[in-house]
C-alpha positions, -999 to +999 in steps of 0.1 A: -003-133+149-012-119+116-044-094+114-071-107+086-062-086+056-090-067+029-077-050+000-102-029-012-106-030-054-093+004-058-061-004-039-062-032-065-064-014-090-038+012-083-012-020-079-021-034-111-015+002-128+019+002-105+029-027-122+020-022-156+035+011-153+069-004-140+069-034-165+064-004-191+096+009-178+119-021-178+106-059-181+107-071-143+109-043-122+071-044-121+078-080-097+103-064-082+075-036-075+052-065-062+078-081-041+085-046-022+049-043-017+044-076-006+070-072+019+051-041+037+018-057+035+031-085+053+049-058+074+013-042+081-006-075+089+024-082+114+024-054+130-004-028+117+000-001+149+039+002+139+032+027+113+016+062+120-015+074+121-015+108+103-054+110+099-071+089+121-085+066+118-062+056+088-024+047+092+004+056+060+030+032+053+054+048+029+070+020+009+110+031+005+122+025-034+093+034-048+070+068-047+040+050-033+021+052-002-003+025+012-032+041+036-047+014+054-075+009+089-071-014+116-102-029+127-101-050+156-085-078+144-086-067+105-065-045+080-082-028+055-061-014+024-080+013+009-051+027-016-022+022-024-012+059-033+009+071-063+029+102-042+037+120-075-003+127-078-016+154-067-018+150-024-059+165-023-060+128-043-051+111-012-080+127+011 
């Protein structure tokens, strides 16, 4: 059973500026950005316990191809993304 899913408008925010950014780079690698984070966020409403909780109450999903990092909260039967971190900024940006 999948978890009800929020995605906060910063988290948003930093996906649209991942994709612009990878699109920048090379013409479709932005999708292929979105299709790797889709995969995980279907990954997290799946399954939301299987990745850790470093800081509770939030959990860190580290997405493997690209440098990014989505923190998210389980509650009760919800997943809330709050960002979807850019681990080449500065960590004190991810508190």
């Amino acid at each position: 059973m999948k978890y009800e899913l929020e995605i906060k408008e910063e988290a948003n925010l930093e996906m649209i500026k991942a994709y612009l950014y990878y699109e920048e780079q090379q013409i479709g690698l932005g999708e292929r950005f979105f299709k790797h984070l889709d995969t995980y966020i279907d990954r997290i409403q799946t399954n939301p316990e299987h990745y850790p909780s470093k800081r509770p109450p939030y959990r860190e999903a580290w997405i493997k191809k690209y440098p990014y990092l989505i923190i998210y909260e389980i509650i009760e039967k919800k997943v809330i993304i709050y960002s979807v971190f850019n681990t080449w900024q500065h960590p004190k940006k991810k508190l």
